[in-house]
C-alpha positions as a Markdown table, in Angstrom:
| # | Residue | x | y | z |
|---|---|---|---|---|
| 1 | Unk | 79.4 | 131.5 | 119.9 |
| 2 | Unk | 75.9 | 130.4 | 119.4 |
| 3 | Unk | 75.3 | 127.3 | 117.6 |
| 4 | Unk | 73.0 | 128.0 | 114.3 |
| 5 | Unk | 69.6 | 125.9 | 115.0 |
| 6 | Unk | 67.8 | 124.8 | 111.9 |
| 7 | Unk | 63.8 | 124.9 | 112.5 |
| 8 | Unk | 62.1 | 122.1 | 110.5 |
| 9 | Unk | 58.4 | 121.1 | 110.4 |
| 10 | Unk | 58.6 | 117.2 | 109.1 |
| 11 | Unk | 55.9 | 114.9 | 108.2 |
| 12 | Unk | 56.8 | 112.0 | 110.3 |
| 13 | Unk | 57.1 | 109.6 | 108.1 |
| 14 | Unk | 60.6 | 111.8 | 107.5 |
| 15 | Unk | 61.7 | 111.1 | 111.1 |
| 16 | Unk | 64.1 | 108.3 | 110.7 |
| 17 | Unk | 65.8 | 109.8 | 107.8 |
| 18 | Unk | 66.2 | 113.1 | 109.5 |
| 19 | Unk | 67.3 | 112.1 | 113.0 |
| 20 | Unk | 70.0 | 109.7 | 111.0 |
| 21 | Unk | 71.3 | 113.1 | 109.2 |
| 22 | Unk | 71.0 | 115.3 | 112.0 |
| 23 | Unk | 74.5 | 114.3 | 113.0 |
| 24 | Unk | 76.6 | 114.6 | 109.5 |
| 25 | Unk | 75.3 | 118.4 | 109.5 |
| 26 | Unk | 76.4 | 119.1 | 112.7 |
| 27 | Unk | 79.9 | 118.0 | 111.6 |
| 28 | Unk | 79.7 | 119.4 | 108.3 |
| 29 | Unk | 78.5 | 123.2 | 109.6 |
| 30 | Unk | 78.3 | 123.2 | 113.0 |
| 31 | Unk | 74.4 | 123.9 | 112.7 |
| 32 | Unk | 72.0 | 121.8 | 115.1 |
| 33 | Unk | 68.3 | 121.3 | 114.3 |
| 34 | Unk | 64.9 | 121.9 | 116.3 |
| 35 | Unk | 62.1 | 119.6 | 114.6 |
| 36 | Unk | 58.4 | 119.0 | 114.5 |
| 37 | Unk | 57.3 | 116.1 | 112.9 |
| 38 | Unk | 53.8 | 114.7 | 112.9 |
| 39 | Unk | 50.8 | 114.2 | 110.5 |
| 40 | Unk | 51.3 | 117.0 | 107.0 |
| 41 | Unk | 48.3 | 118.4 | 108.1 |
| 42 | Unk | 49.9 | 119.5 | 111.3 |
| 43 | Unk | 52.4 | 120.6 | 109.7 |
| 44 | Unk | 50.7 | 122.4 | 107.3 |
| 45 | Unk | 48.7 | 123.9 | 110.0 |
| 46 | Unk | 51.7 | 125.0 | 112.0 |
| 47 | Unk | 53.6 | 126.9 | 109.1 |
| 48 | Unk | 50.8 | 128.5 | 108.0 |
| 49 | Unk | 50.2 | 129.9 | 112.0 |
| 50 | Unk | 53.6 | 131.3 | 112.1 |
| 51 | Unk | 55.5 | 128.5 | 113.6 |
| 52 | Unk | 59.4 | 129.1 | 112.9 |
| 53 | Unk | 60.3 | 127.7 | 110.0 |
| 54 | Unk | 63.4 | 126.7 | 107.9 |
| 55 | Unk | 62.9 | 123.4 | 105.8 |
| 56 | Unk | 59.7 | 121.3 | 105.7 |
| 57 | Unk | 59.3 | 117.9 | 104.8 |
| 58 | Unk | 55.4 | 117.5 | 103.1 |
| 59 | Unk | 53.8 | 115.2 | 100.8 |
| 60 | Unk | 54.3 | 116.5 | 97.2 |
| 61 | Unk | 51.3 | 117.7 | 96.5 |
| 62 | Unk | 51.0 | 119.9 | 99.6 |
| 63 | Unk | 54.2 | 121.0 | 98.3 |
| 64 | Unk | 52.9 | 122.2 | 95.4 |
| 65 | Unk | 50.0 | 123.9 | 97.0 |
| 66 | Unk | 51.9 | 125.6 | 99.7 |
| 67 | Unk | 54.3 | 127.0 | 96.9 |
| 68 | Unk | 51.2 | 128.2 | 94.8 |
| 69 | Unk | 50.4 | 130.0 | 98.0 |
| 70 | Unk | 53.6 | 131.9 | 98.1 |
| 71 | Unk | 54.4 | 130.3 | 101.4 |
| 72 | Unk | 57.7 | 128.3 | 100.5 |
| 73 | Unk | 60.0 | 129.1 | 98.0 |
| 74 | Unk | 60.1 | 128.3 | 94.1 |
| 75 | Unk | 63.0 | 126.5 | 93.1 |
| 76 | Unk | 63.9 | 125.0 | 96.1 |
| 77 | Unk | 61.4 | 121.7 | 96.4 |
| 78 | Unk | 63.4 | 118.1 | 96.3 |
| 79 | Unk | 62.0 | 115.2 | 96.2 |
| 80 | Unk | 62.6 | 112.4 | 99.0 |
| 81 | Unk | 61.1 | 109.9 | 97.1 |
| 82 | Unk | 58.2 | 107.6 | 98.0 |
| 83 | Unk | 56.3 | 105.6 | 100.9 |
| 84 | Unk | 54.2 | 102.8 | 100.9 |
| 85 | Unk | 51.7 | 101.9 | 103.5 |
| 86 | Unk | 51.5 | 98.7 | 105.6 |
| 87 | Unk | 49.7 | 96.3 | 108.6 |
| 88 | Unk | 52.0 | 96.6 | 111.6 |
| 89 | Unk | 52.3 | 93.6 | 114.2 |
| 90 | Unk | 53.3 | 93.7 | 117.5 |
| 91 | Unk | 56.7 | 92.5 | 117.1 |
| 92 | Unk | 56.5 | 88.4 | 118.4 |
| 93 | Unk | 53.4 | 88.2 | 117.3 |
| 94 | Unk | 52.6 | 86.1 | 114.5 |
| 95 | Unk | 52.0 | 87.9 | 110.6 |
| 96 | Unk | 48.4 | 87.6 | 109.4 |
| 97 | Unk | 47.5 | 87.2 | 105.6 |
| 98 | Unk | 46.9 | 90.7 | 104.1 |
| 99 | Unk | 47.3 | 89.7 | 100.6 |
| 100 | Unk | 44.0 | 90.3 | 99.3 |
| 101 | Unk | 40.7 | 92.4 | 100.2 |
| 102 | Unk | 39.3 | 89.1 | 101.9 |
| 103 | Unk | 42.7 | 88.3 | 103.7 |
| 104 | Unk | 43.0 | 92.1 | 104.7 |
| 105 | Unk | 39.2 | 92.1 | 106.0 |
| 106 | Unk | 39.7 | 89.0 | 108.0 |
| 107 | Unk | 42.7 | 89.9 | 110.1 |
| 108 | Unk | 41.3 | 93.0 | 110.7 |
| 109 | Unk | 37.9 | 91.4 | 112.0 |
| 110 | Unk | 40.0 | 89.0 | 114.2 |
| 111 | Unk | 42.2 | 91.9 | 115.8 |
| 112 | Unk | 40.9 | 93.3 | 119.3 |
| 113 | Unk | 42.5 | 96.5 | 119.1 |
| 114 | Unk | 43.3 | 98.6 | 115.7 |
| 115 | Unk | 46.3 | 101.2 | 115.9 |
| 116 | Unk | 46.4 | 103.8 | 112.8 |
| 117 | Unk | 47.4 | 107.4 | 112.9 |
| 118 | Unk | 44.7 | 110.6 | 113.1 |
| 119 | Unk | 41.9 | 109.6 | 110.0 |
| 120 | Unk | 41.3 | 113.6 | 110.0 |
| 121 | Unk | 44.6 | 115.0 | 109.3 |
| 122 | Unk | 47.3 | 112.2 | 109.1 |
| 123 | Unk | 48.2 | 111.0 | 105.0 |
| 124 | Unk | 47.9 | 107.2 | 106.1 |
| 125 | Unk | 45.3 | 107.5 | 108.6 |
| 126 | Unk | 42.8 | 108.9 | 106.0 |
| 127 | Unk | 44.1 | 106.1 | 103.4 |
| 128 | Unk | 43.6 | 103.4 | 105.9 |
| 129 | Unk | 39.7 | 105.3 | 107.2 |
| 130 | Unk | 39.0 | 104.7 | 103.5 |
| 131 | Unk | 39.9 | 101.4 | 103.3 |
| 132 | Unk | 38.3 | 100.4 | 106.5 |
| 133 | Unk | 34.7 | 101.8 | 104.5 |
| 134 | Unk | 35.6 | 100.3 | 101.5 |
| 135 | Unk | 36.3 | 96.5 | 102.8 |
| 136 | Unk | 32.8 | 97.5 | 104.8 |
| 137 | Unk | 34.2 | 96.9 | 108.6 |
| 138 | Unk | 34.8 | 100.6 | 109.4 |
| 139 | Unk | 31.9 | 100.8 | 111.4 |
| 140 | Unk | 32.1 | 97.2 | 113.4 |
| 141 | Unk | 35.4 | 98.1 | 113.9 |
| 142 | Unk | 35.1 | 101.6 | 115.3 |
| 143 | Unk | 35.1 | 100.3 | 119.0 |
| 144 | Unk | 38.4 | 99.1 | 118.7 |
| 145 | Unk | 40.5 | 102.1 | 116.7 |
| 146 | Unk | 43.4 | 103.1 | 118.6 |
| 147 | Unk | 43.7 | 106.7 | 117.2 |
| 148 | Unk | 46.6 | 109.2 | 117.9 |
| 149 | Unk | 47.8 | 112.4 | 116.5 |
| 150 | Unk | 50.6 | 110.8 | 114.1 |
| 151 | Unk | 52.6 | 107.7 | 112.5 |
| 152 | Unk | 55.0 | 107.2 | 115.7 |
| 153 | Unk | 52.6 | 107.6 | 118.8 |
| 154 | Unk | 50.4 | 105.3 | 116.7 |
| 155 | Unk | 53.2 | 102.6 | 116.8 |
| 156 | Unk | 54.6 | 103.3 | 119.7 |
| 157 | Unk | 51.1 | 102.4 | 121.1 |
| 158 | Unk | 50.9 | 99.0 | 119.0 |
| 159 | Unk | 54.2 | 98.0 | 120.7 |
| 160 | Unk | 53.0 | 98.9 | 124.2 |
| 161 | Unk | 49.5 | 97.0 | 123.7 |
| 162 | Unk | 48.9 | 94.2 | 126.0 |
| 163 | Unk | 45.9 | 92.7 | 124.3 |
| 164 | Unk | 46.4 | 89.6 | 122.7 |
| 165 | Unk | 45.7 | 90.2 | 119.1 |
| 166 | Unk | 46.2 | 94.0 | 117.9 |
| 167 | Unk | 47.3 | 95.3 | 114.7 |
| 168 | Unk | 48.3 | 98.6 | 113.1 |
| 169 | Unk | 48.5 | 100.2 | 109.6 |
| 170 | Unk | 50.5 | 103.1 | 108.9 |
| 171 | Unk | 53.7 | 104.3 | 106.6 |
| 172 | Unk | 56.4 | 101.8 | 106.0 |
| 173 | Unk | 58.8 | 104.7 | 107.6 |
| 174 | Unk | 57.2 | 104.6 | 110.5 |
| 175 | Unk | 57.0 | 100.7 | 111.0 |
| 176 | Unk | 60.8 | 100.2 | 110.4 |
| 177 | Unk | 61.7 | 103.2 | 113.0 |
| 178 | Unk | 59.8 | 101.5 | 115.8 |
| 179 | Unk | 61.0 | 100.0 | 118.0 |
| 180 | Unk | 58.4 | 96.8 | 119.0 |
| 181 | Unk | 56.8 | 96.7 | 116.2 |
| 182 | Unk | 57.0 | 94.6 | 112.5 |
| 183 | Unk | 56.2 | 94.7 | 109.0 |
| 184 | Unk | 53.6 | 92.7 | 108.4 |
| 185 | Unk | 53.1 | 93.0 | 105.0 |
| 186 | Unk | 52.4 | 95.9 | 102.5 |
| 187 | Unk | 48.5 | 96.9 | 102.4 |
| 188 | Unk | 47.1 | 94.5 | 99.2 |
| 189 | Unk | 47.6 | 96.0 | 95.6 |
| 190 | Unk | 43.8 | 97.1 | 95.2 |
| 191 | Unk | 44.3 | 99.8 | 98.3 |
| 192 | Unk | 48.2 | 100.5 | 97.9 |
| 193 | Unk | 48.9 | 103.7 | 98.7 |
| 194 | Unk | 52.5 | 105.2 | 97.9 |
| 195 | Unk | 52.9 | 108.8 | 98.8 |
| 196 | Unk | 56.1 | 111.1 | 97.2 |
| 197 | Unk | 57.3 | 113.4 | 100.2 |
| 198 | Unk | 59.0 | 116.3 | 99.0 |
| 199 | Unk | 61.4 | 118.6 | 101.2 |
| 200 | Unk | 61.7 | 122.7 | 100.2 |
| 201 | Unk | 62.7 | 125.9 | 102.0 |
| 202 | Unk | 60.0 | 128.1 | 104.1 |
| 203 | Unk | 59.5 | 131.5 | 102.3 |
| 204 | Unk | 60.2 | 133.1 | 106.0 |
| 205 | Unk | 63.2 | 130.9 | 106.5 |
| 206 | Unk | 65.9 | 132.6 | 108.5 |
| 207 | Unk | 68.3 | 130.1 | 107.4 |
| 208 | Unk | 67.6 | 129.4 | 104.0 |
| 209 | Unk | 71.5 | 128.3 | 102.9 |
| 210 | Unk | 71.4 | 125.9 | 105.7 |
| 211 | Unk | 67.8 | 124.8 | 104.8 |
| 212 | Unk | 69.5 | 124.5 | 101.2 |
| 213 | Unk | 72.5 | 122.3 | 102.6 |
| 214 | Unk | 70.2 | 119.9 | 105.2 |
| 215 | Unk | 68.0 | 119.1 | 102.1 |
| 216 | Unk | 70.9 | 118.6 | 99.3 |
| 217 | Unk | 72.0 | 115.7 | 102.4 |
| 218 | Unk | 68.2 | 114.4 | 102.5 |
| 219 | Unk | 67.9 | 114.5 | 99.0 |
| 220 | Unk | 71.5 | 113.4 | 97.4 |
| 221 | Unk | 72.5 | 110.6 | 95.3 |
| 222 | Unk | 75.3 | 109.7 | 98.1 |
| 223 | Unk | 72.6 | 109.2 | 100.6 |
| 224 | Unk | 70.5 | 107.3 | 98.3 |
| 225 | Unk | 71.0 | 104.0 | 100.2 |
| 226 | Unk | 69.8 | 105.6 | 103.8 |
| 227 | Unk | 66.7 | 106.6 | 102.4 |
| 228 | Unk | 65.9 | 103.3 | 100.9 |
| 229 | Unk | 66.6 | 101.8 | 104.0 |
| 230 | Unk | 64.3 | 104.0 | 106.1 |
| 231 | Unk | 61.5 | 102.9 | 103.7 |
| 232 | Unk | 62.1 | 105.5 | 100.6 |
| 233 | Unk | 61.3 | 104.3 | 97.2 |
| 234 | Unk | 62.7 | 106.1 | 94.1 |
């Protein structure tokens, strides 16, 4: 008998939470999954060429644009809850004062190497762009960005640097997932950036009561607890 494979296209910030889940559906229905996870405008990108597609795990408001669009299907949207934004150290290195604008502006001028995700197409990778403009550095800074296509290469990268002083900023998800890498502190309260991720079922699914049961586990009250731990805020 073939095993039912359910085809997902995750923001990657959903990665931790999905891999830990992957498992309990397998022994609840026997289905296995095949994922994509990266930056939501990948993912958006990828649905909307024809990429197979089940469940998909976007920011809210893409959510609700992609529904608009007729590309998933009404009714079936739950939310994940939301995801803050941090600086990421390599882990055994020491935690820099982020607290403020001037705090955030000064670790970031004395870092040799900056690690964030794709500015382009990547939901914390714009955010943290932005901020870079806003506290004035982005420029004097550019030589040292560290840019790759999502969250997870972004910090896998911080872990791997060898330069003495690099930092990162990306989701809170993706810090606590890595391995090598810490939570320095959350981004100060004048740039915070908390993003809802939603989960729904592809109009084109060809497993849309799986899609329905993988997301009733992401979403549901008795997995509450996981998702907090992987960084999820209600």
């Amino acid at each position: 008998m073939v095993q039912p494979l359910l085809q997902l296209l995750c923001a990657g910030a959903a990665f931790g939470l999905v891999k830990a889940l992957e498992p309990r559906l397998l022994d609840e229905t026997g289905a296995g999954t095949e994922g994509r996870f990266g930056a939501v405008g990948a993912m958006r990108e990828a649905l909307e060429g024809g990429v197979p597609c089940d469940l998909i795990v976007l920011t809210d408001a893409l959510i609700d644009t992609l529904t608009v669009a007729g590309a998933l299907r009404i009714g079936t949207r739950a939310p994940l809850g939301r995801v803050r934004t941090g600086v990421a150290v390599r882990r055994g290195t020491s935690h820099p004062n982020v607290a403020s604008p001037e705090a955030l502006r000064a670790a970031l001028l004395a870092a040799d190497s900056v690690y964030f995700p794709d500015p382009v197409r990547a939901t914390a990778g714009i955010h943290f762009a932005s901020v870079l403009k806003q506290l004035g550095i982005h420029e004097q800074l550019e030589p040292r960005f560290r840019c790759f296509p999502n969250d997870a290469t972004a910090m896998r990268e911080l872990a791997a640097a060898t330069s003495p002083r690099p930092i990162g900023c990306t989701q809170v998800t993706e810090i606590r997932y890595t391995e090598g890498v810490e939570l320095s502190a959350l981004l100060p309260q004048q740039f915070e950036l908390s993003t809802l991720y939603t989960a729904a079922i592809a109009q084109r699914a060809a497993q849309p009561e799986l899609a329905a049961r993988f997301i009733a586990l992401l979403a549901g009250a008795d997995t509450q607890a996981l998702r907090a731990g992987a960084g999820f805020e209600d």
